[in-house]
C-alpha positions, 0 to 999 in steps of 0.5 A: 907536480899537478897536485895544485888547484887554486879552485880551493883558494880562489877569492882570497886574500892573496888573489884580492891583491894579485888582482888589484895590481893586475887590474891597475896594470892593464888601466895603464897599458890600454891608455895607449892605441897601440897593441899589447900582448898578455902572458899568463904563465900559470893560468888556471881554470880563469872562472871559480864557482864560489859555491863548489865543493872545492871552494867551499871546502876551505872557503878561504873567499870569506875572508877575502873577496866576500869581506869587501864592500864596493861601494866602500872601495870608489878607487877600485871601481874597475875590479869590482865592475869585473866580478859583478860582470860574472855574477848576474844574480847580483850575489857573490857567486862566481870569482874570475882568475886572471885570465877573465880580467885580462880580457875585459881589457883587451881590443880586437888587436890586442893577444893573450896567451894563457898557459896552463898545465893541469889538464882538468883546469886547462879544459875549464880554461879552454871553455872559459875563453872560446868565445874570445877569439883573440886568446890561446890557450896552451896545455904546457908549462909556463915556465917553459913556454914563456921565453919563446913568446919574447919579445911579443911582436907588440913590444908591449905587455905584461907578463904575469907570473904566478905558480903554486910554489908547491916545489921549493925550487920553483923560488929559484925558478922564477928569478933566473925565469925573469933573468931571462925574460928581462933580458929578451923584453927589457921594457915589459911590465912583469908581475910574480906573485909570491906566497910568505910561508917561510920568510926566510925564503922570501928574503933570498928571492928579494936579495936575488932579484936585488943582484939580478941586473934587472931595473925598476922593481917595485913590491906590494905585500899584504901579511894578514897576521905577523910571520909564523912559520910552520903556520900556512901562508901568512902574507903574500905580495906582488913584485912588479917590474917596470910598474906604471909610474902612480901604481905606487901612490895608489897601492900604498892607500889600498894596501893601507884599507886592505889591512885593516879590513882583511889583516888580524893582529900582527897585520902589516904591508910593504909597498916599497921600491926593491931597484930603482930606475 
């Protein structure tokens, strides 16, 4: 299904936590001189214009991205330092995808892998990126793609896996999708994104993840008002496998900030260990 276009989500609150997380990862990864690989399953267009029609359709960055102030938020310096890298004009114009996080951090030896399937978005990612030499761009499915990737000749890296989740089976999906990576690439660090629109749906992807062999997997949510199903996305979170060891400490005061300036009445979130070690 191609139907999908995070154009008209882009700087939600869903993509502030997806962001954080991913922004957190790669401070640890780049702490170390060796190499690492980033694969990006479901990448999108990497660059939003806050004010196009898709955007200001719905202008769900309101209550996201333009609710928070930088200089109230010193810990997350290096995300802030991102966006306004994308907006020279001093205003909130533009709001970078995954991708153009991803490489702020990368050196000259280190690779990004960028999947995207909607062809539309796919030429806005491959003109987002073509001047960074050490990113490909594939126009296929991440789910498919990302196994021949595995391990990355690094062996070091992130996997970031996030879908639209507009097929129901795409639950299922990612965790036999993380069977088998993990499998593959044990000591990689794997971050799946998730939607809560149905928390019935959610507490069978956890218990499967749970039953799944896989080690060290730690969760990050944000519920911006209490489960109502029927209603839209309500929450949504991060499951993040092999996390850096204070990512933890570190989400639990973020994430206690980000709901009292982003989150309704029924606001909540969950920052907890699912597998230890």
């Amino acid at each position: 299904m191609l139907s999908y276009r995070h154009s008209y989500h882009a700087g939600n609150y869903a993509d502030v936590l997806k962001h954080i997380v991913q922004v957190e990862i790669f401070e640890h990864l780049i702490k170390k001189d060796s190499t690492f690989d980033y694969i990006d399953t479901h990448a999108g267009s990497g660059l939003y214009n806050l004010q196009s029609e898709h955007a200001t359709k719905l202008q769900e960055y309101t209550q996201g991205i333009a609710k928070l102030e930088p200089t109230e938020w010193p810990e997350l310096k290096t995300y802030f330092d991102i966006i306004a890298k994308h907006n020279s004009s001093g205003s909130l114009n533009f709001y970078p995808g995954s991708p153009l996080i991803a490489t702020h951090f990368l050196r000259k030896k280190d690779r990004a892998w960028l999947y995207e399937l909607h062809p539309k978005d796919a030429e806005l990612l491959l003109k987002n990126t073509a001047k960074i030499r050490n990113v490909r761009v594939m126009r296929d499915d991440g789910f498919k793609g990302l196994l021949s990737l595995l391990p990355p000749v690094s062996r070091r890296g992130l996997v970031l896996i996030d879908p639209s989740y507009e097929i129901k089976a795409d639950y299922g999906k990612v965790v036999n999708i993380l069977k088998d990576a993990y499998k593959k690439f044990p000591t990689g660090t794997y971050a799946l994104w998730y939607p809560v629109v149905d928390r019935k749906i959610i507490d069978q992807l956890e218990r499967q993840l749970i039953r799944s062999g896989i080690k060290n997997i730690q969760r990050f949510e944000l519920g911006i008002k209490r489960d109502q199903f029927g209603t839209g996305m309500s929450a949504s979170g991060m499951i993040v496998i092999n996390a850096p060891w204070m990512l933890k400490e570190k989400m639990s005061a973020v994430l206690a900030k980000l709901v009292s300036t982003l989150g309704g009445e029924g606001a909540f979130y969950k920052c907890d260990e699912l597998v230890g070690e």
